[in-house]
RODO-2510 file (C-alpha; in nm, 4 decimals, decimal comma):
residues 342
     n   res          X          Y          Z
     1     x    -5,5954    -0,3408    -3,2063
     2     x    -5,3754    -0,0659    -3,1834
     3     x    -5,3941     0,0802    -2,8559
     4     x    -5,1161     0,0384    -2,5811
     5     x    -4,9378    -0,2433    -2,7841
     6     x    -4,9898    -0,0668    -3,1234
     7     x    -5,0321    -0,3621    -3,4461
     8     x    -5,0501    -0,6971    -3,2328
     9     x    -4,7843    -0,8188    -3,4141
    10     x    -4,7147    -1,1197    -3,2236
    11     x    -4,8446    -1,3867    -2,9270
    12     x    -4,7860    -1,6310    -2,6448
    13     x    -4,9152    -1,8159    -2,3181
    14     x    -4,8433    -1,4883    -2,1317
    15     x    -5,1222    -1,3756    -1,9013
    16     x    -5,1747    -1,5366    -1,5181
    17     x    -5,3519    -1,7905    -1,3023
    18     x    -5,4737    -1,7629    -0,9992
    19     x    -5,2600    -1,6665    -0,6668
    20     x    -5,0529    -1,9902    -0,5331
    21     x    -5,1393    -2,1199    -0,2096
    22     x    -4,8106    -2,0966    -0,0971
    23     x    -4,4389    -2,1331    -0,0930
    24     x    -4,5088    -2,5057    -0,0144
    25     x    -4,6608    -2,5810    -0,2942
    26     x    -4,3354    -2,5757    -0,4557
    27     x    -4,1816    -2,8407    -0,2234
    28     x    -4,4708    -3,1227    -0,3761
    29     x    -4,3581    -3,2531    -0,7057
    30     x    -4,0285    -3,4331    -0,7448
    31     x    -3,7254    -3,1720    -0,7219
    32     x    -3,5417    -3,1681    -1,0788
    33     x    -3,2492    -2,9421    -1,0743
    34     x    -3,2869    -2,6874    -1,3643
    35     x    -2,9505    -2,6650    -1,4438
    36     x    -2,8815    -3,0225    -1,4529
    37     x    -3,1270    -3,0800    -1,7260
    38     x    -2,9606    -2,7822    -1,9639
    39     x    -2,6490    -2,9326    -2,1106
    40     x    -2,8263    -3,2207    -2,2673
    41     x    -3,1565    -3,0807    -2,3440
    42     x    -3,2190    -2,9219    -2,7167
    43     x    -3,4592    -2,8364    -2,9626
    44     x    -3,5574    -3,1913    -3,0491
    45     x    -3,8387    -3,3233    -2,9302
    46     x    -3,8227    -3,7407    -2,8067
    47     x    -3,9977    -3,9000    -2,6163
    48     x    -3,7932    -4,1698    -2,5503
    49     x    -3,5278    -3,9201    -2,3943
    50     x    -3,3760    -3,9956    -2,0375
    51     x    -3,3807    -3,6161    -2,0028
    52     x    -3,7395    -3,5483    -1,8960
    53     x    -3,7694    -3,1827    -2,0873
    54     x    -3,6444    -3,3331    -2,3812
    55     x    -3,9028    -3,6158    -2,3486
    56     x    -4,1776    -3,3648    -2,2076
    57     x    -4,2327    -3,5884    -1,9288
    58     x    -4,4606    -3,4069    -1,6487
    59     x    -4,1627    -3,3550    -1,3935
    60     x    -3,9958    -3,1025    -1,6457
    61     x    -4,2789    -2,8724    -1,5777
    62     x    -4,2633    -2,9111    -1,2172
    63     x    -3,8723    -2,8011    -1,3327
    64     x    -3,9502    -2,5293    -1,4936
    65     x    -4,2421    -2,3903    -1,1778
    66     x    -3,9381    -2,4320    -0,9630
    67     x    -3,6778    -2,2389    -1,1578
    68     x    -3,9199    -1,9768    -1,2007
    69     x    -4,0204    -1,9461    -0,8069
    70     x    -3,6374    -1,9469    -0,7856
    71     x    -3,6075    -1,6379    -0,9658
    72     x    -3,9107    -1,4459    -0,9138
    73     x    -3,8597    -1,4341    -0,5032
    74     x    -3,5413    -1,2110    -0,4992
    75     x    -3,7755    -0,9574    -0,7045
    76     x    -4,0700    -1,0150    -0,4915
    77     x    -3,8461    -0,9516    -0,1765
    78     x    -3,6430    -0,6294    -0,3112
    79     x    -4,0545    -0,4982    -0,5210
    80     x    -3,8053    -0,4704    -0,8293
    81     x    -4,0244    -0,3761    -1,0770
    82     x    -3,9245    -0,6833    -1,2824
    83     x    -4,1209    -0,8876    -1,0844
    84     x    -4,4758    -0,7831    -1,2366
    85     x    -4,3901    -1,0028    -1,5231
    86     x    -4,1462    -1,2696    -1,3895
    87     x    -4,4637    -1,3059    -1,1346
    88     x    -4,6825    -1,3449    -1,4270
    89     x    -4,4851    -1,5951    -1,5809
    90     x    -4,4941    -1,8028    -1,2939
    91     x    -4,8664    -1,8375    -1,2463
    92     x    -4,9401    -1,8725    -1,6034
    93     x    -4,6696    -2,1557    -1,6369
    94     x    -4,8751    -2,3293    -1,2829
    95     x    -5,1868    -2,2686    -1,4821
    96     x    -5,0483    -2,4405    -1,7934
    97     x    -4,9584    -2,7096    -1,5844
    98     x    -5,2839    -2,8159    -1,4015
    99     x    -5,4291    -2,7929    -1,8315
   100     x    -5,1280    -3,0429    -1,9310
   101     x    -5,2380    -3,2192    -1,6422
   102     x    -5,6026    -3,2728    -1,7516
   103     x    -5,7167    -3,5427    -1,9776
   104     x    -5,7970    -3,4456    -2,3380
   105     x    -5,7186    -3,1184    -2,2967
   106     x    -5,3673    -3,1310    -2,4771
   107     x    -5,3976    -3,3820    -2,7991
   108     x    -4,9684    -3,3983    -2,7533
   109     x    -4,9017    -3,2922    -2,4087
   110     x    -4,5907    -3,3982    -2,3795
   111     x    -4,4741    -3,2210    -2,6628
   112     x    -4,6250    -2,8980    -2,5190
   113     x    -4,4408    -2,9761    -2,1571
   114     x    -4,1171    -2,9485    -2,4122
   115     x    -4,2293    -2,6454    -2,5972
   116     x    -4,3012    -2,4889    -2,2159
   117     x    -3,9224    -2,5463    -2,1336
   118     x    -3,7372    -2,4261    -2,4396
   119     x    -4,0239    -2,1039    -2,4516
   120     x    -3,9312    -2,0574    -2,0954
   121     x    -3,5631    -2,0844    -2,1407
   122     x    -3,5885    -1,7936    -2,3999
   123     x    -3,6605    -1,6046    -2,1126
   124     x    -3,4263    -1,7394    -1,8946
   125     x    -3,1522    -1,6782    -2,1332
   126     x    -3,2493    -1,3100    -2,1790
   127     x    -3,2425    -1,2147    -1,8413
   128     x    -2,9310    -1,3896    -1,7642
   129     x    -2,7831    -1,1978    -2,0731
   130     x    -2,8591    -0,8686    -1,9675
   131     x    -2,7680    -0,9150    -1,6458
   132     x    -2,4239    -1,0415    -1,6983
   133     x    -2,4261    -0,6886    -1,9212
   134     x    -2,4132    -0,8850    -2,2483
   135     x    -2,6731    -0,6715    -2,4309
   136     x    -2,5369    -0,7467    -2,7569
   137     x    -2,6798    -1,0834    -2,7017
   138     x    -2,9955    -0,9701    -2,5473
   139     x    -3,2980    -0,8962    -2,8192
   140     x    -3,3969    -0,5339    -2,8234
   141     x    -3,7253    -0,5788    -2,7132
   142     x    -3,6439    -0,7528    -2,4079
   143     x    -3,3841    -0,5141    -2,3135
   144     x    -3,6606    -0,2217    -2,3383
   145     x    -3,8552    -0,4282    -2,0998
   146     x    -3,5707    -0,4694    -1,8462
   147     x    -3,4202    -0,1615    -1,8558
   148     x    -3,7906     0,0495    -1,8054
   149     x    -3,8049    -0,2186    -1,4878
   150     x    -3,4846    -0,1455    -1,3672
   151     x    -3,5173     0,2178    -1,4113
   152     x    -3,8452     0,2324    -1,2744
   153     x    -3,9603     0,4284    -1,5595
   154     x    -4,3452     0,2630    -1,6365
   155     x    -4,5915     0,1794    -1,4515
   156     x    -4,7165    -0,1912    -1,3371
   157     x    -4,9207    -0,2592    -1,6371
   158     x    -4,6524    -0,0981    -1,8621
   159     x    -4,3727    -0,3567    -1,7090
   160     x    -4,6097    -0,6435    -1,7536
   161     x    -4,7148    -0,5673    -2,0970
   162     x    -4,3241    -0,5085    -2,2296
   163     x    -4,2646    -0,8545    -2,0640
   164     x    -4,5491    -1,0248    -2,2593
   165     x    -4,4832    -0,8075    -2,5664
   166     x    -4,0977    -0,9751    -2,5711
   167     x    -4,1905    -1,2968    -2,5075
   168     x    -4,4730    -1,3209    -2,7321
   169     x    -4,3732    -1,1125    -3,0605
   170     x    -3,9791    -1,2061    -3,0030
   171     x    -3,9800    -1,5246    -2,8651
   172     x    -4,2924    -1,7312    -2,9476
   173     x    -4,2138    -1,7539    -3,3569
   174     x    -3,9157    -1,8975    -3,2497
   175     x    -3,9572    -2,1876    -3,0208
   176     x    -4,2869    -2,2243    -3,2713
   177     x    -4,0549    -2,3227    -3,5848
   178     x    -3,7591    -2,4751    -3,4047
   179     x    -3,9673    -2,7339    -3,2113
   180     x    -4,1928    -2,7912    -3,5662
   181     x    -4,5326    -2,6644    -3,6458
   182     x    -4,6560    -3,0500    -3,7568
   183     x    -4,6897    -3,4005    -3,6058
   184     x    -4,5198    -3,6648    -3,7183
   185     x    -4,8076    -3,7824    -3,9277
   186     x    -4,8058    -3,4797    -4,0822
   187     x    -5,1346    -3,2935    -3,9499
   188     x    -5,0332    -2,9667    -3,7485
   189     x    -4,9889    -2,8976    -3,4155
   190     x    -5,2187    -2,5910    -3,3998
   191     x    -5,5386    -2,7027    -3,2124
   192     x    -5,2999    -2,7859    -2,9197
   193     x    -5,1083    -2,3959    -3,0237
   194     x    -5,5343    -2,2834    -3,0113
   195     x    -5,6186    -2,4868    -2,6936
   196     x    -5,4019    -2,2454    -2,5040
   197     x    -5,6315    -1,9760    -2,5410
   198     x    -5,8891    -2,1526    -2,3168
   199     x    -5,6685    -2,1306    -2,0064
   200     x    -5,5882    -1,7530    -2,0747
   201     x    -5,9025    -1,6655    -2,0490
   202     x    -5,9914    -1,8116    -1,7322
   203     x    -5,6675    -1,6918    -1,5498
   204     x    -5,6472    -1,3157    -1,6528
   205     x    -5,8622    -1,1509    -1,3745
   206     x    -5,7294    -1,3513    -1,0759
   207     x    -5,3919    -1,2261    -1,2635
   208     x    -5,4113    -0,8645    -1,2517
   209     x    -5,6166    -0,8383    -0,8866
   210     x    -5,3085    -1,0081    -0,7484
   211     x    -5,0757    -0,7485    -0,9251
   212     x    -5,2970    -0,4733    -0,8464
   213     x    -5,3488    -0,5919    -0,4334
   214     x    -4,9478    -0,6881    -0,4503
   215     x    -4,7316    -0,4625    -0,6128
   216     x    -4,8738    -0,1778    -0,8162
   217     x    -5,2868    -0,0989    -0,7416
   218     x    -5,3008     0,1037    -1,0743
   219     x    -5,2232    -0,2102    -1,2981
   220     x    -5,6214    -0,2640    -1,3472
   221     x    -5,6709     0,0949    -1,4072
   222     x    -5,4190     0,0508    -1,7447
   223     x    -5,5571     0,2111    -2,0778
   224     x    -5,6761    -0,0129    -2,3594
   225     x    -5,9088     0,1088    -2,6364
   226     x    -6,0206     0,4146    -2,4882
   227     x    -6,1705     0,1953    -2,1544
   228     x    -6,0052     0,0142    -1,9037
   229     x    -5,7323    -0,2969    -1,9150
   230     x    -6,0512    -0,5220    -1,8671
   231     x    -6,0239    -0,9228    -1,9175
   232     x    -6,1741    -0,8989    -2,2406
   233     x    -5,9805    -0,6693    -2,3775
   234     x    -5,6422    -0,7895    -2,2262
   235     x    -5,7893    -1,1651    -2,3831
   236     x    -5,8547    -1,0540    -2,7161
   237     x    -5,5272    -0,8667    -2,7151
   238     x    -5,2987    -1,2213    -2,6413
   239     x    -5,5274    -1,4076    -2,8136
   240     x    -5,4691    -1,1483    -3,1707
   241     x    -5,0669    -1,1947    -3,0568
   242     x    -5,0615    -1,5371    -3,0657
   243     x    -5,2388    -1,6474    -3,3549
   244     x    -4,9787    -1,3572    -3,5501
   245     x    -4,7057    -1,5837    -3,3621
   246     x    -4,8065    -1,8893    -3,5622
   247     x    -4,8207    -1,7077    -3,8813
   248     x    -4,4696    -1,5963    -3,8447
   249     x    -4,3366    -1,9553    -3,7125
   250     x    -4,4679    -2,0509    -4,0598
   251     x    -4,3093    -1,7969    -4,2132
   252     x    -3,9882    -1,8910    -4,0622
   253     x    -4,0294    -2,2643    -4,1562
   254     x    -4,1268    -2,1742    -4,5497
   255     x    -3,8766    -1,9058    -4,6169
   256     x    -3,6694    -2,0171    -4,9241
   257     x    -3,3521    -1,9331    -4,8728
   258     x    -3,1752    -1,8090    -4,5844
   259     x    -3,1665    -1,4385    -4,7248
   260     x    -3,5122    -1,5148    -4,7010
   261     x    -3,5463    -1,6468    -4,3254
   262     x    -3,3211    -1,3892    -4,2576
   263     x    -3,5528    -1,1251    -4,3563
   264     x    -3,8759    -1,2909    -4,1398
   265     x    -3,6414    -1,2829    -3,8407
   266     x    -3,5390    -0,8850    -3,8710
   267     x    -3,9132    -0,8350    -3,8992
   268     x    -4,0092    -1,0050    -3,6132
   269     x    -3,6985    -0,8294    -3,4027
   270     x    -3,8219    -0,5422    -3,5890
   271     x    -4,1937    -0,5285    -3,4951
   272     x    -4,1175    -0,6584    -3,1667
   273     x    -3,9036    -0,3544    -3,0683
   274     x    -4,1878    -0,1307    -3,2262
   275     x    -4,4217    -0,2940    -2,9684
   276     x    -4,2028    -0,1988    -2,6853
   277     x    -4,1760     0,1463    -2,7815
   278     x    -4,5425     0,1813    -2,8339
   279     x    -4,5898     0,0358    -2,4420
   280     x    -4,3015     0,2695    -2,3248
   281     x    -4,4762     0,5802    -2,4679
   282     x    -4,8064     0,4998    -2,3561
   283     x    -4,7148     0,3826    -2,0071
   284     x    -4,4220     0,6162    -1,8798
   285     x    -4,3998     0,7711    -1,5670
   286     x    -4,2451     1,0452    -1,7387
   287     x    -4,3061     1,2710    -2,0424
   288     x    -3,8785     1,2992    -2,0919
   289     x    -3,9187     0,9019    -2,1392
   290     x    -4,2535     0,8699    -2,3247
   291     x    -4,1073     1,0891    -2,6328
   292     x    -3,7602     0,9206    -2,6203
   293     x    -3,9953     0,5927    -2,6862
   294     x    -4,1922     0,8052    -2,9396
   295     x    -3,8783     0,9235    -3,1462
   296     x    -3,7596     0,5634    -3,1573
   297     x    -4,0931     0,4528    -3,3546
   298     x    -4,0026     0,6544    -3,6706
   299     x    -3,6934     0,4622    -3,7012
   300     x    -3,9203     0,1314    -3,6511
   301     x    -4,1776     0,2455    -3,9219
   302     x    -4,4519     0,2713    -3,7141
   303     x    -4,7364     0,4403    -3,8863
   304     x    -4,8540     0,7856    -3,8108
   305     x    -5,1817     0,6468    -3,6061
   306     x    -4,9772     0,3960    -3,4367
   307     x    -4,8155     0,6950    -3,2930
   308     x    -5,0820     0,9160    -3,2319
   309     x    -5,2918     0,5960    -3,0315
   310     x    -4,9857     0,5900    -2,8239
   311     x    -4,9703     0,9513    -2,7622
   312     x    -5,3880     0,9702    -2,6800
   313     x    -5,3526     0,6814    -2,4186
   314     x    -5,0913     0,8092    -2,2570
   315     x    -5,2714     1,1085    -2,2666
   316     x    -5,5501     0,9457    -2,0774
   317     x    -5,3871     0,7238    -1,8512
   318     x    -5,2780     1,0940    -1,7261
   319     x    -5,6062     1,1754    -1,6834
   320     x    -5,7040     0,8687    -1,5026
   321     x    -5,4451     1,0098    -1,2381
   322     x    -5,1979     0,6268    -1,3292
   323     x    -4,9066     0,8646    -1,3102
   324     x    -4,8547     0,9894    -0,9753
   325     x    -4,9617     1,3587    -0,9378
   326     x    -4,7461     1,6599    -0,9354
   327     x    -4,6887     1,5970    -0,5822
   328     x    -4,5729     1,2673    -0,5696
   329     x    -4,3304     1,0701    -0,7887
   330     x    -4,5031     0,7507    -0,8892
   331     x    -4,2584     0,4856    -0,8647
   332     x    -4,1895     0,5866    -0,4838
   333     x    -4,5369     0,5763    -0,4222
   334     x    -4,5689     0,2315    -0,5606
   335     x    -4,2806     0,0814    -0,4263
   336     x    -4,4277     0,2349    -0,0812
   337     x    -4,7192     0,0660    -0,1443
   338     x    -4,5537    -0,2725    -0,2542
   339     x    -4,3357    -0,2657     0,0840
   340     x    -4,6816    -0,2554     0,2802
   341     x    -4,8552    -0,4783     0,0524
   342     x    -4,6505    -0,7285    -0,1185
***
């Protein structure tokens, strides 16, 4: 695939679940203060841990669901454009937990609850980063995503795509080879990394229609492969990311020498920034920031059809009228619409 996110370089958990019932849904599971669990909670995975994300007991999800509702509602309230993904994150996090939840579904699941909290403070951290204005600290991928929010520069399916795009070809790799790719016993952890896939592509539709009916009705118009931003396509897209994610985690874990790791990580930084660009140009509300997008991918060593499959669907997304029109200035109409909607 090499449509609106160009190579599919990289992966994650990233796509929704259906709409939550309600702001009291939150108030069910036992309350575990986020912050509280941060100072003594690392990398290592054990279950025997008093701290509940370090032992991937159940509650740290419920944590985690909580700290995300936390932060998403300030978006929701102002329809900052950041919210199309924080959103996302949320209801794919509440889907992962009602799979962690089921029997059999997870061969480890309490090592996956962990993995969910460390993924999920990579995000966290980010955000937090650029918002204190520490950019040098913030991953150039997931300041492309912010910034296009903040600026209001794409449209919905552009800020949800540079959110997933981030997460999945930045962060994923990472939290893959810190937490360990193998079970104790030695056999590897990816059937529970696969089993992921099943959720994803149950929860995709009810996903976008609550975008789309929310915040941004153009977000399941979004051009992928010459048709529309359709489950299938959006499915096979994550599920291409994500096994890539694995293969770099490895990568990470069997480089050499540190030269060597060194080298995975600038290509993951470097291929995740690529991605970005290749969403900004294709998904821009205007042409001044589409080719500032499209003059940063030379630098990245995109290829020449790369560049020309961003230019084409951006080129038809115009057609398909995602833009605005002459007329009307996009992001005003769609934050109209999220006012009245949202």
């Amino acid at each position: 695939m090499a449509v609106v996110v160009g190579a599919l370089v990289a992966g994650t958990t990233l796509i929704a679940s259906p709409a939550s019932s309600g702001a009291e849904e939150y108030e069910t599971p036992m309350f575990v203060p986020w912050a509280e669990l941060l100072p003594s909670f690392n990398s290592g995975y054990d279950p025997s841990s008093s701290n509940i994300c370090k032992a991937g007991k159940d509650q740290c999800v419920d944590s985690v669901i909580r700290e995300m509702a936390r932060r998403v509602q300030p978006l929701d309230d102002a329809c900052d454009h950041n919210v199309m993904f924080a959103l996302m994150y949320l209801r794919t996090t509440e889907e992962y937990q009602r799979s962690a939840l089921t029997p059999g579904f997870f061969t480890d699941p309490g090592f996956i609850n962990h993995q969910d909290a460390g993924f999920a403070q990579q995000y966290f951290d980010a955000w937090d980063r650029y918002r204190r204005g520490d950019l040098a600290a913030v991953p150039d991928s997931w300041e492309i995503a912010f910034r296009n929010a903040d600026q209001q520069k794409v449209s919905g399916s552009g800020n949800m795509l540079l959110g997933m795009s981030a997460h999945v070809n930045r962060d994923l790799p990472h939290i893959l080879a810190t937490i360990g790719l193998a079970k104790p016993d030695g056999s590897s952890r990816k059937p529970d990394h696969d089993k992921v896939n099943e959720f994803l592509n149950l929860v995709i539709q009810p996903l976008f229609a609550e975008a789309a009916a929310r915040f941004d009705p153009s977000v399941d118009d979004a051009q992928v492969q010459g048709t529309t931003m359709d489950e299938t396509a959006t499915a096979q897209m994550l599920f291409a990311w994500r096994e890539q994610a694995w293969r770099n985690a490895e990568a990470l874990v069997n480089a050499p020498t540190p030269e060597a790791r060194a080298h995975v990580e600038a290509e993951i930084e470097r291929v995740a920034a690529l991605e970005s660009n290749l969403i900004v140009a294709a998904t821009s509300y205007s042409s001044l920031n589409a080719k500032a997008a499209l003059d940063q991918l030379a630098a990245l060593g995109a290829t020449p059809a790369e560049i020309t499959q961003a230019q084409l669907d951006r080129t038809v997304n115009q057609l398909r009228g995602l833009f605005g029109s002459l007329f009307s200035n996009p992001a005003t109409a769609r934050n109209a619409y999220c006012a009245s909607h949202g």
